[in-house]
N, C-alpha and C positions, 0 to 999 in steps of 0.2 A: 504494500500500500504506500501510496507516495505521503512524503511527510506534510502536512499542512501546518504552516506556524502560525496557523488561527485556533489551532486545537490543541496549541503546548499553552501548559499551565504556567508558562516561563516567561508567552505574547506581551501580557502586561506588563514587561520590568524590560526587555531584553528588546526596547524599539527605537523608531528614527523618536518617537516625542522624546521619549523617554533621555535621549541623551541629550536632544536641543532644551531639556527641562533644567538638568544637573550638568551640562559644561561648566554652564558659567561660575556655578558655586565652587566646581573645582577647583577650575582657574584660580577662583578666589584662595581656596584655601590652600592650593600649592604658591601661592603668592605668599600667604601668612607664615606656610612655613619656609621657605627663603628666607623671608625677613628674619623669621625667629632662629631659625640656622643662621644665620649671618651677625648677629646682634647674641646670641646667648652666650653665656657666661661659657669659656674653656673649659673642658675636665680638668681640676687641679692639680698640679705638679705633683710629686712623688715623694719630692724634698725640699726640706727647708733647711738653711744655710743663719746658723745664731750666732750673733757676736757674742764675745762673755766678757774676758780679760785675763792675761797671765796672772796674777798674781793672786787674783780673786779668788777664794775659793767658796762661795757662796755662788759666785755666778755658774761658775764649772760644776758645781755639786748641782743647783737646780736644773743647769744644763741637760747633765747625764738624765734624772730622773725624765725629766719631759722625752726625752730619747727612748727611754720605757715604754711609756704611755703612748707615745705614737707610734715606735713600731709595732704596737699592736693592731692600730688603724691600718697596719701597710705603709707609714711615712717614714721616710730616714731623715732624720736630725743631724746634719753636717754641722759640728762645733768649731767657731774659728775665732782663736786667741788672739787678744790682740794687747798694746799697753792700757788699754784702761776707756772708762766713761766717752772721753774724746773723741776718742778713735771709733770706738762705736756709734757715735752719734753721726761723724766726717764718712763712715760706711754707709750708714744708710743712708746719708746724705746724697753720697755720691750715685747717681745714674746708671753709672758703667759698672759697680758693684756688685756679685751677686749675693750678696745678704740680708737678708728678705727680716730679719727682727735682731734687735739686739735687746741687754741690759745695761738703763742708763740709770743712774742715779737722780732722782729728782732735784731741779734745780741749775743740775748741769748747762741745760740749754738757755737757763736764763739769761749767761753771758755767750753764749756758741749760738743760740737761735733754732728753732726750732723743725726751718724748713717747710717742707709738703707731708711731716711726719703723724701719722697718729699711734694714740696710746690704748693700751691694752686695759689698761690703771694701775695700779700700786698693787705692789707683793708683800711686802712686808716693811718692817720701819728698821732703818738702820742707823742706830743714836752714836753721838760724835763720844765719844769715850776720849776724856781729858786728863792725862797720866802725868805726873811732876813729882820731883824731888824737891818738895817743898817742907817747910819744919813748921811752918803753921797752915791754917786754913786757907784756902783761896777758894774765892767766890768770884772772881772777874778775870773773866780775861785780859783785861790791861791789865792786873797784877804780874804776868809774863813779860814787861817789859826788861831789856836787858837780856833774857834769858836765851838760852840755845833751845829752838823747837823746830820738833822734829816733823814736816808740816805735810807728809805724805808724796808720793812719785808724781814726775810733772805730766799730766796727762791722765791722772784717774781720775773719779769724782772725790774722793778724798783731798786731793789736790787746791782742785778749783773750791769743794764747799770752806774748807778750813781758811783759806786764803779770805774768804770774804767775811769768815766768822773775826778773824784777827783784823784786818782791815775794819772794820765796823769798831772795834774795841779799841783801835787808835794806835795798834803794831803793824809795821814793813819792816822793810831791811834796815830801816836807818837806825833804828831803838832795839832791834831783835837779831840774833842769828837765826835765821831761816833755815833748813835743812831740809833737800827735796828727798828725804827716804820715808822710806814706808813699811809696813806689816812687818814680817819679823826682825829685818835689818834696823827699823826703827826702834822694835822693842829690846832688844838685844843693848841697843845703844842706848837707850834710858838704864838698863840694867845696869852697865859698863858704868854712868856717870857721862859717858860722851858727850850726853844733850839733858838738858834739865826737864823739859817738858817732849810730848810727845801727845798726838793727837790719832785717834784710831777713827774710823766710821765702820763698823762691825754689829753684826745681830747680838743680842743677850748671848746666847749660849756659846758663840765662839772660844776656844781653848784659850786663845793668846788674852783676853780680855778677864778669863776669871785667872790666867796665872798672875795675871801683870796686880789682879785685883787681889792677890794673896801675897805680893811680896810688900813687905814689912817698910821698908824706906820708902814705897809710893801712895803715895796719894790719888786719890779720884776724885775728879774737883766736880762739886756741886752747882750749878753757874745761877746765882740769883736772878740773870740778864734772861733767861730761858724763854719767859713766854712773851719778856717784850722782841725778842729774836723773832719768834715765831708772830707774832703780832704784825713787824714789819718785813718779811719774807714768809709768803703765802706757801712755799714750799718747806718751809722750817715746822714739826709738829713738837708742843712742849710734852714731857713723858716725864714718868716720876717713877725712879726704880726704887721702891719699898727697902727697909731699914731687911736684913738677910735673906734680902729675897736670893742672891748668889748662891748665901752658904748661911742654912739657920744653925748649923751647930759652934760653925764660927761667926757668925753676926757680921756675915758681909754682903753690902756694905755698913759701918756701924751705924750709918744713920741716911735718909733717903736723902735720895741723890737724885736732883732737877735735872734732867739733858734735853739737848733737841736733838730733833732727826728726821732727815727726809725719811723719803720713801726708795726702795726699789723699782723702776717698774720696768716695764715689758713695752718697746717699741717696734714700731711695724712700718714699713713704707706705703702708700696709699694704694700703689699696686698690687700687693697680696692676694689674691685669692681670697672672697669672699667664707668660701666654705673650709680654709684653711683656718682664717679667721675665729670661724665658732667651734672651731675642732681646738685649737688652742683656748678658747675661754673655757673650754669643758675641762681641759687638763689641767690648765694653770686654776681654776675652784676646786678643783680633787687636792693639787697638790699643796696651792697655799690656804684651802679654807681651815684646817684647824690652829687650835687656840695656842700662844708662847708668853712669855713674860708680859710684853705689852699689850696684845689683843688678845681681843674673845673671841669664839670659835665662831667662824660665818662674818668676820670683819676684812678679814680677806679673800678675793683680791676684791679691787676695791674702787673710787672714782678720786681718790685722794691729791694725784698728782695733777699739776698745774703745769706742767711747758709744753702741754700738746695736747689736742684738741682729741677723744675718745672717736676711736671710729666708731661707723653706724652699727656691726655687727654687736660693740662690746657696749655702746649705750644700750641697743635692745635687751642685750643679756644682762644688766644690770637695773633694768626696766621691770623684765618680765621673766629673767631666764634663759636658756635653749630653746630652741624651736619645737615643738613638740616631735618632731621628725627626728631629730639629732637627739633628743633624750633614749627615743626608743630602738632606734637603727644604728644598726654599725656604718662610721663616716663613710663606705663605700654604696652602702645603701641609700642611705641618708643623701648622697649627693647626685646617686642616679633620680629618686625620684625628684630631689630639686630642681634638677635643669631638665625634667621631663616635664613639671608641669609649666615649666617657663613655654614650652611649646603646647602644650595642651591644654591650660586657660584660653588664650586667643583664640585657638581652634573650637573651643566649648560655647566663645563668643561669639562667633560664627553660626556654627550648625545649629543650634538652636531655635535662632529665627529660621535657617535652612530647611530644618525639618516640615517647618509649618509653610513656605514657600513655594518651596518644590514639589508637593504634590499638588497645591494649587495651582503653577505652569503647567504643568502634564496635563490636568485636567482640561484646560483652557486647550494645551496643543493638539489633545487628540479631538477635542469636540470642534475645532476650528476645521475641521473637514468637512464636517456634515454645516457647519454655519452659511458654507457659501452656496451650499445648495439649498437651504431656508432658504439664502436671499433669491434665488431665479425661481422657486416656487413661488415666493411670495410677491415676487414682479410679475408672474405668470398668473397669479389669483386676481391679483387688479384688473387684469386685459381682459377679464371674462366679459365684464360689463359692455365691450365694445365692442363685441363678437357680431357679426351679422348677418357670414353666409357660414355653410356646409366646408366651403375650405378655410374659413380662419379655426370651425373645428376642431379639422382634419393637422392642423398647424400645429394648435395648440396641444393635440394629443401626442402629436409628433414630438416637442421639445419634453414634454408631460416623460413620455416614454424613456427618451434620451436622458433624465435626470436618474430617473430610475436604477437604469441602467448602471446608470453612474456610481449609485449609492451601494445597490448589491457589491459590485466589484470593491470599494473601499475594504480593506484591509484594517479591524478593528480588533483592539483587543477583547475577549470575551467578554469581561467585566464592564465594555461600554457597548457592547450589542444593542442594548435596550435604547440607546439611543438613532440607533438607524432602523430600528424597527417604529421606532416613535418618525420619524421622517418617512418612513413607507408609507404609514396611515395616514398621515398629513397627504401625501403622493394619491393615496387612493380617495381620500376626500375632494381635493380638486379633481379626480376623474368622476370624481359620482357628480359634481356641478356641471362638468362636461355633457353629462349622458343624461343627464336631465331636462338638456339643451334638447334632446333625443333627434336631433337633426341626423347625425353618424352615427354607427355602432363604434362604441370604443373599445381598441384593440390592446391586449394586455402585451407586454416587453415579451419577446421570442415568439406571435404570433406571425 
């Protein structure tokens, strides 16, 4: 039997309307996704490349940990050492650099500048620890006038914050001996007698900061100037380390000790990878959210720091969180369905109205067949009125038949049959006006 594609159940989807219906939404949507392939966000990088600093070992210790935690995401954490706060800052500064975050000391960029950089926020607080060989109390830093201090390496944040603590206090080089060492060489050298004073910027728990706070000849200066410091440098916080909080069996310190201290924090180039972005704020609240001498647990990390403006991913997280997507997906998941719905919203914005469109085209395209043959019937019903012999008739049965004709042969999908059967009846109505004329007998199509 020969195949009729009037009698597949498939007529109705699988026609010429049918495609002049849905081109154009096509069109449209391979348009939308061009665009959205053109414009989405890259799959993210593999690796991130962190500034830390040689001598630091708070940054190299957080370093390694975030190295943990991401390569369990599948990220490799490329650690690269450098002298210190400056150099991190001049890295990611730099364009042609590949290092994508470093750690700067809050503050740092007050005098370096800040750039195109944003912040992650603050990690933790790292108070200036004031060491001297002094035989009575000191409470000011101008009271180091004259003295040998020991003012931290040139190029770290240690460096640069101490410099503007002494400066502020009314010591340079002309009333002080200055001395650009730092961390152990510094401390070594207070020990020695080398240098009378000696300045640290280190967390509570550091080794070097409770030995130095156990040897007998040193002093740990209490700075009464603490919160007017902090008062006039937004990046200065005042912190008050409790009478043995170090060591309660030996009551150290014997008595509480006022310090300031920036922050740590976490810098990013504006370039970053979005979704690298909120993969690091989930690791860096694992690793810096619990509680240490100075804060409470869930105080970091935190909006604390001032020389750089928070990106958008770490205000939202600080707003509201993780994404609900990134709490519950692993970051390779989590970032497939991200840059899938960047294409699939638009497209949802689309088909929707699409849905409701397109098969109102169809409808319109397949009855627009049978429409133009109403119209010569219904120009042929007018003309009855003006009939007046045997051959306008025989004329009018003539074109009558020819429409006919015309409508059988149409090619319709089953589901619209009823509407050329509804045009048939119409067809035989104007032949029954005809034959009522009863002048001719009226001939039926194939007579």
């Amino acid at each position: 039997m020969k195949f009729d594609p009037r009698n597949n159940k498939f007529t109705a989807i699988f026609t010429r309307e049918m495609l002049e219906a849905t081109l154009p939404s096509v069109l449209l949507i391979s348009l939308a996704l061009f665009f959205a392939y053109k414009f989405i966000d890259p799959a993210p990088p593999r690796k991130i490349v962190i500034a830390t600093g040689n001598a630091d070992l708070n940054y190299n210790a957080f370093a390694a940990i975030y190295g943990v935690y991401l390569k369990k995401e599948g990220i490799t954490l490329e650690t690269r050492k450098t002298s210190g706060d400056i150099e991190n800052l001049r890295l990611l500064k730099n364009p042609d650099s590949d290092v994508d975050i470093a750690f700067i000391q809050d503050g740092v960029a007050h005098t370096e500048g800040a750039g195109m950089l944003l912040s992650l926020g603050s990690l933790y607080y790292q108070p200036v620890w004031i060491f001297c060989r002094c035989k009575k109390e000191v409470t000011h830093l101008s009271a180091l006038k004259g003295k040998r201090i020991a003012i931290g390496y040139v190029g770290d944040g240690t460096h640069a914050l101490v410099s503007t603590l002494l400066s502020e206090s009314g010591i340079d080089a002309t009333n002080a001996t200055l001395k650009a060492i730092g961390g152990d060489e510094a401390a070594e050298a207070l020990r020695q007698g080398q240098v009378d004073a000696a300045l640290f910027v280190d967390v509570a728990n550091a080794s070097q900061v409770r030995e130095l706070l156990g040897e007998p000849q040193l002093k740990l200066l209490s700075l009464d100037t603490a919160e007017a410091f902090s008062r006039k440098f937004a990046f200065m916080h005042h912190l008050v380390l409790p009478e043995g909080a170090m060591d309660l069996a030996r009551n150290l310190p014997p008595h509480d000790v006022h310090l300031v201290a920036p922050t740590a924090t976490l810098v990013v180039k504006e370039s970053m990878h979005p979704a690298l972005v909120y993969l690091m704020m989930k690791v860096i609240s694992q690793v810096h959210g619990g509680p240490s001498m100075f804060n409470q647990k869930g105080e970091f990390p935190s909006a604390k720091d001032t020389d750089f403006p928070l990106s958008t991913q770490a205000l939202n997280f600080y707003k509201s969180g993780l994404p609900i997507i990134d709490k519950y997906l692993p970051f390779w998941a989590a970032t497939f369905v991200n840059r899938t719905l960047i294409v699939i919203l638009p497209l949802l914005a689309l088909l929707i109205p699409l849905t409701k469109i397109i098969p109102m085209v169809y409808v319109w395209l397949v009855k627009r067949k049978l429409f133009r043959y109403y119209g010569e019937l219904r120009y042929l019903d007018a003309q009855l009125k003006d009939i007046s012999s045997d051959e306008d008739i025989a004329a009018c049965l003539e074109t009558l038949n020819e429409i006919e004709t015309k409508v059988i042969n149409i090619k319709l999908p089953v589901t619209f049959s009823q509407y050329a059967y509804e045009l048939r009846a119409h067809i035989e109505l104007v032949r029954s006006k005809l034959s009522h004329e009863k002048r001719v007998k009226p001939k039926m199509p194939g007579q």
